[in-house]
N, CA, C, O and CB atoms as a CASP TS submission, in Angstrom:
PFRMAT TS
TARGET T0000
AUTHOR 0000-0000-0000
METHOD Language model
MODEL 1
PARENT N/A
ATOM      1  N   UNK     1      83.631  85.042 108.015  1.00  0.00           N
ATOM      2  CA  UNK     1      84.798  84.851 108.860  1.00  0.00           C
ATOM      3  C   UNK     1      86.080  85.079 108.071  1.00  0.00           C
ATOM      4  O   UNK     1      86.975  85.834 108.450  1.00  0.00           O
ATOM      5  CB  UNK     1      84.793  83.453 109.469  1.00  0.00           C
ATOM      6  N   UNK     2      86.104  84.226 106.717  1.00  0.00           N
ATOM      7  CA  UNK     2      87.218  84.799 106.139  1.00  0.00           C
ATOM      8  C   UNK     2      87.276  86.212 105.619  1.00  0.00           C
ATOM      9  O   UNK     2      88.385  86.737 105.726  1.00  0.00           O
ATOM     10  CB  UNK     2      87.516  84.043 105.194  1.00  0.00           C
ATOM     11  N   UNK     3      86.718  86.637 105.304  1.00  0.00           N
ATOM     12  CA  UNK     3      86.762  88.173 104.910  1.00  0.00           C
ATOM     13  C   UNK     3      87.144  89.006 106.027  1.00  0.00           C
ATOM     14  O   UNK     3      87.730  90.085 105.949  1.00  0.00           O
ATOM     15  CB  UNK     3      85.390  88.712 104.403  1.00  0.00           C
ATOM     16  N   UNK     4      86.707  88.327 107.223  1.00  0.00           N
ATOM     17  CA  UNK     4      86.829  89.710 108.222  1.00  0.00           C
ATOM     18  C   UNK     4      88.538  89.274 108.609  1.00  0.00           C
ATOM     19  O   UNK     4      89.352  90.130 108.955  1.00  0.00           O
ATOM     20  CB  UNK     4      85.407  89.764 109.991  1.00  0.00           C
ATOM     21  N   UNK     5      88.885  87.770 108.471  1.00  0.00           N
ATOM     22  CA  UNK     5      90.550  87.594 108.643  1.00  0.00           C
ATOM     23  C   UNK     5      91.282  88.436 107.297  1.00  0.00           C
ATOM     24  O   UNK     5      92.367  89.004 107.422  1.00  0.00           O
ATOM     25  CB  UNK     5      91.045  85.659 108.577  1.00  0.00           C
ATOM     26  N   UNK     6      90.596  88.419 106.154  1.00  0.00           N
ATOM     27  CA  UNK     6      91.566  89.353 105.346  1.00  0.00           C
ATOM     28  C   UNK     6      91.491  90.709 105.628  1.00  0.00           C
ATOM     29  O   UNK     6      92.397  91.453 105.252  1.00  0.00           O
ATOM     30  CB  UNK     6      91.366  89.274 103.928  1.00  0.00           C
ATOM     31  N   UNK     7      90.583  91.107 106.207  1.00  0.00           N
ATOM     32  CA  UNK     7      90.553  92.632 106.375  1.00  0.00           C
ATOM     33  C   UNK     7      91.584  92.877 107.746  1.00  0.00           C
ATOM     34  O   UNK     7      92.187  93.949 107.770  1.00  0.00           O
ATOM     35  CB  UNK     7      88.784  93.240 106.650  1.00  0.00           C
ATOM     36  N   UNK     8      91.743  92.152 108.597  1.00  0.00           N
ATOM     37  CA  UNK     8      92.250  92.315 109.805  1.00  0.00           C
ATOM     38  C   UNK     8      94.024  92.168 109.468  1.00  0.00           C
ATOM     39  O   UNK     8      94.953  92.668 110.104  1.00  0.00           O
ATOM     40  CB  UNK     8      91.506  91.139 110.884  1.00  0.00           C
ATOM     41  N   UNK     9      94.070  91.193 108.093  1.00  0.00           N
ATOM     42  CA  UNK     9      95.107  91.117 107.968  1.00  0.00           C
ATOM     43  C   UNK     9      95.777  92.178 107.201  1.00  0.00           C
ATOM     44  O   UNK     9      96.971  92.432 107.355  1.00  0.00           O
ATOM     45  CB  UNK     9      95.221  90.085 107.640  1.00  0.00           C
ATOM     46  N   UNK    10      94.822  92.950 106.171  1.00  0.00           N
ATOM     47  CA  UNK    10      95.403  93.968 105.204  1.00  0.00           C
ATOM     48  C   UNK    10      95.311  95.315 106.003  1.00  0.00           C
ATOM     49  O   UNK    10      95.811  96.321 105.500  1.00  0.00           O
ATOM     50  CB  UNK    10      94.549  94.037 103.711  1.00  0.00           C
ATOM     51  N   UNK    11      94.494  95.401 107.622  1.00  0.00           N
ATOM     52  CA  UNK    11      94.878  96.457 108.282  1.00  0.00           C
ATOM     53  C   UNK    11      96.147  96.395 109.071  1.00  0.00           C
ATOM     54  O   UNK    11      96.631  97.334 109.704  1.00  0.00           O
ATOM     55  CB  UNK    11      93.901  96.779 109.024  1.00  0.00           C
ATOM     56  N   UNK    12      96.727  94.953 108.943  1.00  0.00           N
ATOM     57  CA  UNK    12      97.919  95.330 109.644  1.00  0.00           C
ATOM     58  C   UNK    12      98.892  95.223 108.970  1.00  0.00           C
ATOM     59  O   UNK    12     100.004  95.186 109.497  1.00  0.00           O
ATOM     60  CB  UNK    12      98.174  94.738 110.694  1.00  0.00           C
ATOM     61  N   UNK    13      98.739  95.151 107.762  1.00  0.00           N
ATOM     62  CA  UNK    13      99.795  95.648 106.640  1.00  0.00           C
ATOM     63  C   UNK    13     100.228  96.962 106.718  1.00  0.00           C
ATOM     64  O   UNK    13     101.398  97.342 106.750  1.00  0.00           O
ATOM     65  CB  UNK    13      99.279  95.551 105.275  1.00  0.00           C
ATOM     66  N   UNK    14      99.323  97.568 106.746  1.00  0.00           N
ATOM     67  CA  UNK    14      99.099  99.233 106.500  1.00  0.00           C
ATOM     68  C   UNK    14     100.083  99.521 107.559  1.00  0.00           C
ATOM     69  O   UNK    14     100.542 100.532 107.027  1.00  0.00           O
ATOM     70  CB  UNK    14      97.372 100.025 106.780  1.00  0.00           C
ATOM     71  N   UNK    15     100.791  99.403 108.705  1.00  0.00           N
ATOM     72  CA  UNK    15     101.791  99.646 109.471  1.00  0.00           C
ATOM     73  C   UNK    15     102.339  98.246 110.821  1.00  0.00           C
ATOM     74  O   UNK    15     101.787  97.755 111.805  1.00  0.00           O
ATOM     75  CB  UNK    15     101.245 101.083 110.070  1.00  0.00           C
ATOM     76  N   UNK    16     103.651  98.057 110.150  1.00  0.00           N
ATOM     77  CA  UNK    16     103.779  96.948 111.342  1.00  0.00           C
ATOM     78  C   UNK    16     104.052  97.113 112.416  1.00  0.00           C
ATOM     79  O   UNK    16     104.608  96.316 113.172  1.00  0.00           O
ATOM     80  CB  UNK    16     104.513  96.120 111.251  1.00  0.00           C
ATOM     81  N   UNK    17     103.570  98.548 112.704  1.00  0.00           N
ATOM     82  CA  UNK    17     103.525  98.229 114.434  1.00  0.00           C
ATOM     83  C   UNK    17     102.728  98.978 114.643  1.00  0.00           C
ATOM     84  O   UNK    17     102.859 100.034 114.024  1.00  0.00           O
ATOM     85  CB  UNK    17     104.725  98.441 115.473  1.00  0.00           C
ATOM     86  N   UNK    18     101.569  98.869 115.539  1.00  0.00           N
ATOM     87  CA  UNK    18     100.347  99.662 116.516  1.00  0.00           C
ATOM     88  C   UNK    18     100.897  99.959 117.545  1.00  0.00           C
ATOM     89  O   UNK    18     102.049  99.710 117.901  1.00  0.00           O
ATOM     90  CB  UNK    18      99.050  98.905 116.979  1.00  0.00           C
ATOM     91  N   UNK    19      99.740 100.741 118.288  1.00  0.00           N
ATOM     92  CA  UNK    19      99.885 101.053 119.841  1.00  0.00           C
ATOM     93  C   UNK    19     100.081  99.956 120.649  1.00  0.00           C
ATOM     94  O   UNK    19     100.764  99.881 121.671  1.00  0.00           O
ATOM     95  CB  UNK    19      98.721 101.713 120.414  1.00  0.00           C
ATOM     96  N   UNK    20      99.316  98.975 120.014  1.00  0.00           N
ATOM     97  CA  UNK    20      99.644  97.332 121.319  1.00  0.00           C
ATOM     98  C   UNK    20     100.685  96.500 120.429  1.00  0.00           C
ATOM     99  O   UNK    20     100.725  95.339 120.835  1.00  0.00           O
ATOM    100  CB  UNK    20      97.783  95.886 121.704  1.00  0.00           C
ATOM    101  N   UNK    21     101.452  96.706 119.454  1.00  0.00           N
ATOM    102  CA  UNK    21     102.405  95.538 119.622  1.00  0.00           C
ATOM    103  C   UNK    21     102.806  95.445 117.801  1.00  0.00           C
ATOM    104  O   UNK    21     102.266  96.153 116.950  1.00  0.00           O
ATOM    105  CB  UNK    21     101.480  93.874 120.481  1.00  0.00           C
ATOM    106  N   UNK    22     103.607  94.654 117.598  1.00  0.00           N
ATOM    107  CA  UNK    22     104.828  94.305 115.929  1.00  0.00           C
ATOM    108  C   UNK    22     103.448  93.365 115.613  1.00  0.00           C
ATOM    109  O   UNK    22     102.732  92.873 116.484  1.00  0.00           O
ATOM    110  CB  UNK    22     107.117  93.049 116.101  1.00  0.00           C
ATOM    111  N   UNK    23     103.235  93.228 113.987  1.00  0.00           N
ATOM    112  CA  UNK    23     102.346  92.709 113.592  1.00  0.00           C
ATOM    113  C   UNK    23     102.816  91.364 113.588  1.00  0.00           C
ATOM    114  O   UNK    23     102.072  90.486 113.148  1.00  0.00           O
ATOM    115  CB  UNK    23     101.894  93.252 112.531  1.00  0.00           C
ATOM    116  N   UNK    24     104.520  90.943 114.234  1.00  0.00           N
ATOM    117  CA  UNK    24     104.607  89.505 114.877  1.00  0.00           C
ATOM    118  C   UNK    24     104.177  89.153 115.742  1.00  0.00           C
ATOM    119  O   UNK    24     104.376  87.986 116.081  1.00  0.00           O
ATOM    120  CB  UNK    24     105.482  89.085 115.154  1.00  0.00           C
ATOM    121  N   UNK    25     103.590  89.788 116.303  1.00  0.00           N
ATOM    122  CA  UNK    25     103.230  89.816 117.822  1.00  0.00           C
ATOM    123  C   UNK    25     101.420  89.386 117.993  1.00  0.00           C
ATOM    124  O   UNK    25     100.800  88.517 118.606  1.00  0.00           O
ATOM    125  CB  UNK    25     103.621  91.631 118.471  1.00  0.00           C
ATOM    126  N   UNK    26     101.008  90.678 116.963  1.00  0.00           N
ATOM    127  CA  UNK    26      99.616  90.385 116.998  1.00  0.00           C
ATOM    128  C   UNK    26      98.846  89.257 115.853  1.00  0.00           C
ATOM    129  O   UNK    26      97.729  88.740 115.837  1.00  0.00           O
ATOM    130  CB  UNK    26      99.022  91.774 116.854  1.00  0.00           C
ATOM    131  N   UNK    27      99.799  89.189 115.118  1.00  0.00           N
ATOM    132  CA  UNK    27      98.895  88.034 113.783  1.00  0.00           C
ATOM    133  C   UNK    27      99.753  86.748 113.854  1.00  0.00           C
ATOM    134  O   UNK    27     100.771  86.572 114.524  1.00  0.00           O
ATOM    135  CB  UNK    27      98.966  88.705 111.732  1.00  0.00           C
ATOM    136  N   UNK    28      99.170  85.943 113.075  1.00  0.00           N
ATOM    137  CA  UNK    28      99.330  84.113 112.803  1.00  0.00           C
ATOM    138  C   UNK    28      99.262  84.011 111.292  1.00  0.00           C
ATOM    139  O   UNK    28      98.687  84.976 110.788  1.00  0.00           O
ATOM    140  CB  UNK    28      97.863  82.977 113.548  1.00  0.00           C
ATOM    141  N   UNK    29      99.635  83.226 110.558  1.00  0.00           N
ATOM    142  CA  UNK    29      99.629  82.723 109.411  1.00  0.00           C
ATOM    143  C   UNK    29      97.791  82.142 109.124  1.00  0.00           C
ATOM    144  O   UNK    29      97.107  81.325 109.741  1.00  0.00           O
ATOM    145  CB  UNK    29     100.922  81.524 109.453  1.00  0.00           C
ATOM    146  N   UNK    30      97.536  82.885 108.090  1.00  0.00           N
ATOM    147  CA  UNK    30      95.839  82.153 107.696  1.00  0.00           C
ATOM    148  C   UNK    30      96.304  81.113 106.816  1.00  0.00           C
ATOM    149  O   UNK    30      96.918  81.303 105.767  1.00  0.00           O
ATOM    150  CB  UNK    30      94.487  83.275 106.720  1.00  0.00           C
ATOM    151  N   UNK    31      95.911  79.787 107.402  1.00  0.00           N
ATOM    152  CA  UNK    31      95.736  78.876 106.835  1.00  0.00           C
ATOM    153  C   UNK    31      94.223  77.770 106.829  1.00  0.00           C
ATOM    154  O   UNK    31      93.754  77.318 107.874  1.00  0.00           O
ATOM    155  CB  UNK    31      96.817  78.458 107.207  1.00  0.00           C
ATOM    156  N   UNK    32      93.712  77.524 105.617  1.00  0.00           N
ATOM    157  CA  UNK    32      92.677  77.444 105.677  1.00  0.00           C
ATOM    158  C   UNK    32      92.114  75.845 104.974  1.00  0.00           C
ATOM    159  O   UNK    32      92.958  75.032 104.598  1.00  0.00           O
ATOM    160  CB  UNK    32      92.305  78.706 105.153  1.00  0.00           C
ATOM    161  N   UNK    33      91.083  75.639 104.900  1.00  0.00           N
ATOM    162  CA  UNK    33      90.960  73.840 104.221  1.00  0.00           C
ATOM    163  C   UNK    33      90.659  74.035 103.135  1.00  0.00           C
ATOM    164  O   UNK    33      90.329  75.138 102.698  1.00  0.00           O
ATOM    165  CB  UNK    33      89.838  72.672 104.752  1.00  0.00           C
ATOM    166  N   UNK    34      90.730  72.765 102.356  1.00  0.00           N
ATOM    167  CA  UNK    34      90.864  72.747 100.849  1.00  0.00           C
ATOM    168  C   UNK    34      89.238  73.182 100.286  1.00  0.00           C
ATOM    169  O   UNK    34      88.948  73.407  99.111  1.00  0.00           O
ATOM    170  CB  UNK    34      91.431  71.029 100.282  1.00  0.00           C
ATOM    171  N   UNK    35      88.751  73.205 100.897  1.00  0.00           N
ATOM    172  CA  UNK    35      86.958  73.701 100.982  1.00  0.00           C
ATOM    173  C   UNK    35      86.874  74.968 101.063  1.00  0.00           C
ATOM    174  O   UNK    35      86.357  75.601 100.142  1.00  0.00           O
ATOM    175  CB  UNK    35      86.025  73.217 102.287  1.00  0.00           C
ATOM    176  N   UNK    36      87.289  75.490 102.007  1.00  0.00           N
ATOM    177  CA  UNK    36      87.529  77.235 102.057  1.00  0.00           C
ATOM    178  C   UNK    36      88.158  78.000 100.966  1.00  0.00           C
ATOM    179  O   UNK    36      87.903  79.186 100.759  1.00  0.00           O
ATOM    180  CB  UNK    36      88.456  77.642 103.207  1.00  0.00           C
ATOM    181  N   UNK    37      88.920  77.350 100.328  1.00  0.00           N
ATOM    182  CA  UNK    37      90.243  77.809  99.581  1.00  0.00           C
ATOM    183  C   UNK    37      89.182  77.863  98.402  1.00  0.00           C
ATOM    184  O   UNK    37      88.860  78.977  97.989  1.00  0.00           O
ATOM    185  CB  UNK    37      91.860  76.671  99.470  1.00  0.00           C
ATOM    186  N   UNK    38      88.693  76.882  97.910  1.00  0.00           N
ATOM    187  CA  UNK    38      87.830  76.924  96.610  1.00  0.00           C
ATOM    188  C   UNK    38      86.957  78.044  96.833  1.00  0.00           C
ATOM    189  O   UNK    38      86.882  78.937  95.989  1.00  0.00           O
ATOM    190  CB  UNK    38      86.957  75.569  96.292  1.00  0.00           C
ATOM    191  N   UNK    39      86.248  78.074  97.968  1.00  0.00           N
ATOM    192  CA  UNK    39      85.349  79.239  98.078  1.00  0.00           C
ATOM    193  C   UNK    39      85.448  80.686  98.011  1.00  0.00           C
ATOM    194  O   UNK    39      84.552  81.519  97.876  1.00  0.00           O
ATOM    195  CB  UNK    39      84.923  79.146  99.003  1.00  0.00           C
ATOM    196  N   UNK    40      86.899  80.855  98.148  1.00  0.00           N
ATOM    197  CA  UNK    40      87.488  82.147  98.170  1.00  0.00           C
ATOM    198  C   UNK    40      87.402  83.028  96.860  1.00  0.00           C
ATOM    199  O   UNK    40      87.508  82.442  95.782  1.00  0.00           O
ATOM    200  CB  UNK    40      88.867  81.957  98.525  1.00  0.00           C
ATOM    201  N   UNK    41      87.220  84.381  96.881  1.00  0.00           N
ATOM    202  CA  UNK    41      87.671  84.800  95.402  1.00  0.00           C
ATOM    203  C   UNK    41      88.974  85.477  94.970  1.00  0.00           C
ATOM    204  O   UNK    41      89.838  85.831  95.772  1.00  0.00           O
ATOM    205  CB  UNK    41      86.744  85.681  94.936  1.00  0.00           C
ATOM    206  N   UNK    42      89.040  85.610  93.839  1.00  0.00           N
ATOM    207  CA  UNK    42      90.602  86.187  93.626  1.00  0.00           C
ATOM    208  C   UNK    42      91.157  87.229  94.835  1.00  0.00           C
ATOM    209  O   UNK    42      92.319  87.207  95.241  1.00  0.00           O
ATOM    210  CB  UNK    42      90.652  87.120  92.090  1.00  0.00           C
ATOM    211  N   UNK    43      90.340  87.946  95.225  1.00  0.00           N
ATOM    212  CA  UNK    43      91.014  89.241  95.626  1.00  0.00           C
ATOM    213  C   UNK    43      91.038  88.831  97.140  1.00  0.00           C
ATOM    214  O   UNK    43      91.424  89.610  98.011  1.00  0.00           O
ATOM    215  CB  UNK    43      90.146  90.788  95.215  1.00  0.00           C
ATOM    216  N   UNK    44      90.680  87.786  97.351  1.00  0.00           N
ATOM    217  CA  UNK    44      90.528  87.397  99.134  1.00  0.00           C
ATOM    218  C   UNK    44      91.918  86.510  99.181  1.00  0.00           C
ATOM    219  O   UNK    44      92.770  86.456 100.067  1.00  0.00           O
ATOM    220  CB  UNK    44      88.778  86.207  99.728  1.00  0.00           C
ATOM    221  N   UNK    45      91.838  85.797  97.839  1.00  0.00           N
ATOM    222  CA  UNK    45      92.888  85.063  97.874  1.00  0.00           C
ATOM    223  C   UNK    45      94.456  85.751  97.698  1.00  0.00           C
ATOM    224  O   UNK    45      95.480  85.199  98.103  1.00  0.00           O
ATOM    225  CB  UNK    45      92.576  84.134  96.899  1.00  0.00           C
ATOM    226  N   UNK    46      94.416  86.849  97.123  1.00  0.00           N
ATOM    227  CA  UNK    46      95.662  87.845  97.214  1.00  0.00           C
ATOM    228  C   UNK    46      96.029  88.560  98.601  1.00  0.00           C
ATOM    229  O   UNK    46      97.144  88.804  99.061  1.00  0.00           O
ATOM    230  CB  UNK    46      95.405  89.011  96.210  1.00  0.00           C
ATOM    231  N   UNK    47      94.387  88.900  99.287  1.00  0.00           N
ATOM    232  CA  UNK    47      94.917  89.363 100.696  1.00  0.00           C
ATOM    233  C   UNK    47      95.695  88.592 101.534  1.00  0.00           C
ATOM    234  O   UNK    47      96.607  88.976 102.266  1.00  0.00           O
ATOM    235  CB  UNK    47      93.937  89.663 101.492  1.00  0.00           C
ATOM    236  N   UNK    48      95.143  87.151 101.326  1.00  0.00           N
ATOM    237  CA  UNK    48      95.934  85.862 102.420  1.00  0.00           C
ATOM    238  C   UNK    48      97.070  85.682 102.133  1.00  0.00           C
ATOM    239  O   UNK    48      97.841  85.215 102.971  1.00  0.00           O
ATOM    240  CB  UNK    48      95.440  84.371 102.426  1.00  0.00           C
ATOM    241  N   UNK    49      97.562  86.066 100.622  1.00  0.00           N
ATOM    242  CA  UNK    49      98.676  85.496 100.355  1.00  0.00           C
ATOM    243  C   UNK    49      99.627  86.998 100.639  1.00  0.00           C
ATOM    244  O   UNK    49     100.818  87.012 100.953  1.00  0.00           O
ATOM    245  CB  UNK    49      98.655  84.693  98.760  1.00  0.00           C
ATOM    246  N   UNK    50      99.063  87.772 100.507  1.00  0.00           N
ATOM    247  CA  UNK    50     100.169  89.331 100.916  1.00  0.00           C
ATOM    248  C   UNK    50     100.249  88.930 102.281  1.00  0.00           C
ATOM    249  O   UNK    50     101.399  88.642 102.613  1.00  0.00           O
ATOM    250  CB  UNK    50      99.419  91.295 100.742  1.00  0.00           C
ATOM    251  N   UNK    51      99.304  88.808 103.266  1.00  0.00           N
ATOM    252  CA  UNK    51      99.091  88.658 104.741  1.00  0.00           C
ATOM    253  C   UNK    51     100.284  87.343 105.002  1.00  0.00           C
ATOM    254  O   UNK    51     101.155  87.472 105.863  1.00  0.00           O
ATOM    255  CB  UNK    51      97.217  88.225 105.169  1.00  0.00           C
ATOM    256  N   UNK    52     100.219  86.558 104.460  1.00  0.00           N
ATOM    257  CA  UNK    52     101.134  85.483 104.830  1.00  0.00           C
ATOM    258  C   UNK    52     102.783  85.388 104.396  1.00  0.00           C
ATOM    259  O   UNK    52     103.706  84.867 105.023  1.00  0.00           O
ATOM    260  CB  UNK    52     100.470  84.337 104.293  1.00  0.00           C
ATOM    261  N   UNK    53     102.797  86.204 102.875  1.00  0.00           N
ATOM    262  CA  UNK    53     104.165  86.495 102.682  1.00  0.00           C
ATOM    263  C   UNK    53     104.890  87.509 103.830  1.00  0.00           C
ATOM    264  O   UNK    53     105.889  87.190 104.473  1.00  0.00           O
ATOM    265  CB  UNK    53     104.241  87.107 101.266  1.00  0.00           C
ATOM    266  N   UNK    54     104.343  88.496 103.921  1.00  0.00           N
ATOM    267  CA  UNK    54     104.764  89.338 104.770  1.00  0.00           C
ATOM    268  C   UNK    54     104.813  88.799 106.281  1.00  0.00           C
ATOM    269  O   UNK    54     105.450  89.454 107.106  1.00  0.00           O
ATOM    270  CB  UNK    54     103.969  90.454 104.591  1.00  0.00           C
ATOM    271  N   UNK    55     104.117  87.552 106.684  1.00  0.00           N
ATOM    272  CA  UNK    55     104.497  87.001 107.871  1.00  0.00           C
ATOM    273  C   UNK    55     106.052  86.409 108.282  1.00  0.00           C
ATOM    274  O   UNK    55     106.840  86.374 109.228  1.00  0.00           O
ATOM    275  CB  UNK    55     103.594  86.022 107.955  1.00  0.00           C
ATOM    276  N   UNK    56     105.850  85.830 106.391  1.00  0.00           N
ATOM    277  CA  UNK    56     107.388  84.788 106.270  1.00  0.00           C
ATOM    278  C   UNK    56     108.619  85.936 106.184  1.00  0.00           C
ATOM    279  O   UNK    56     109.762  85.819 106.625  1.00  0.00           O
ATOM    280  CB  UNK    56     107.462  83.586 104.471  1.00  0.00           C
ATOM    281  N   UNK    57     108.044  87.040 105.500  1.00  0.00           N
ATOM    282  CA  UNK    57     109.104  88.298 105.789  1.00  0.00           C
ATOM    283  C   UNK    57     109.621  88.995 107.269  1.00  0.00           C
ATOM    284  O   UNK    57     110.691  88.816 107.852  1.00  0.00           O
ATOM    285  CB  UNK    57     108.458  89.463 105.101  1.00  0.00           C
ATOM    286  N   UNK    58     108.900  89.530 107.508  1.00  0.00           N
ATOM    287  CA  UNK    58     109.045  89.581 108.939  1.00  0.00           C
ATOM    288  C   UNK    58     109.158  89.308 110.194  1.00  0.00           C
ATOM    289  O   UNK    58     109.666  89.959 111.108  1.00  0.00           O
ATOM    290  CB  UNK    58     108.801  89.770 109.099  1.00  0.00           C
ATOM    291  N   UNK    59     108.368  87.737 110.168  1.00  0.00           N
ATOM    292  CA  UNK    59     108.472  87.203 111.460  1.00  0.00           C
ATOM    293  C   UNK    59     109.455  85.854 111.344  1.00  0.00           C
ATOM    294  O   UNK    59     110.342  85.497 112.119  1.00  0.00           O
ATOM    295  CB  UNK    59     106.948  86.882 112.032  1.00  0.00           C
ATOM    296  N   UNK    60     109.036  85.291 110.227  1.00  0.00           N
ATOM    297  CA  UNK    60     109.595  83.828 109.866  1.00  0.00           C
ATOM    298  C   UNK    60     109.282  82.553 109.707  1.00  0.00           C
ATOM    299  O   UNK    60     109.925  81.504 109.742  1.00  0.00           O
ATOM    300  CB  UNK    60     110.213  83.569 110.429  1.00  0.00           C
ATOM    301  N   UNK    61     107.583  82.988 109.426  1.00  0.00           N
ATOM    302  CA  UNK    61     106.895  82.388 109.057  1.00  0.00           C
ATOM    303  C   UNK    61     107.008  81.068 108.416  1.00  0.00           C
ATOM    304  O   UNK    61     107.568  81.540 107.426  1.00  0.00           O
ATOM    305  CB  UNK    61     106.502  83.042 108.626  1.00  0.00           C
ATOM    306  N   UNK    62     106.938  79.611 108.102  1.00  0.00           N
ATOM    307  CA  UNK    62     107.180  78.899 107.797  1.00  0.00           C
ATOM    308  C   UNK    62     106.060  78.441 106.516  1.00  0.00           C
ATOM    309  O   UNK    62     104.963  78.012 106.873  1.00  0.00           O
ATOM    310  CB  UNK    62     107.472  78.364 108.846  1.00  0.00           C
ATOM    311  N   UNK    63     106.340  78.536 105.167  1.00  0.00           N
ATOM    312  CA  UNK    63     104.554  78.115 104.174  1.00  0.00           C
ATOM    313  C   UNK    63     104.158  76.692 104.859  1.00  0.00           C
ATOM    314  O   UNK    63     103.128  76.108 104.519  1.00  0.00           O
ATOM    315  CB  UNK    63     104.746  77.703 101.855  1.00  0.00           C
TER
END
């Protein structure tokens, strides 16, 4: 589940806007439990955190 949220999130990096809508429009901030977080590995943990900076960039995301 988390992998397929980082992949969904680093495809909508790749351009913020699609045919259906501003990647404010279509994504949410991944936030996850202190259990998940340990389980993660480095490079999953860089996607969430590009995926989520760029939320606070663009939309206004709150950490």
């Amino acid at each position: 589940m988390v992998k397929a949220l980082i992949l969904a999130g680093l495809i909508a990096l790749a351009g913020c806007t699609s045919t259906k809508g501003s990647f404010c429009a279509l994504e949410s901030p991944i936030r996850l439990s202190a259990a998940a977080i340990t389980a993660l590995s480095d490079a999953e943990v860089r996607g969430i955190l590009a995926h989520n900076r760029t939320g606070q960039k663009l939309c206004g995301w709150k950490p």
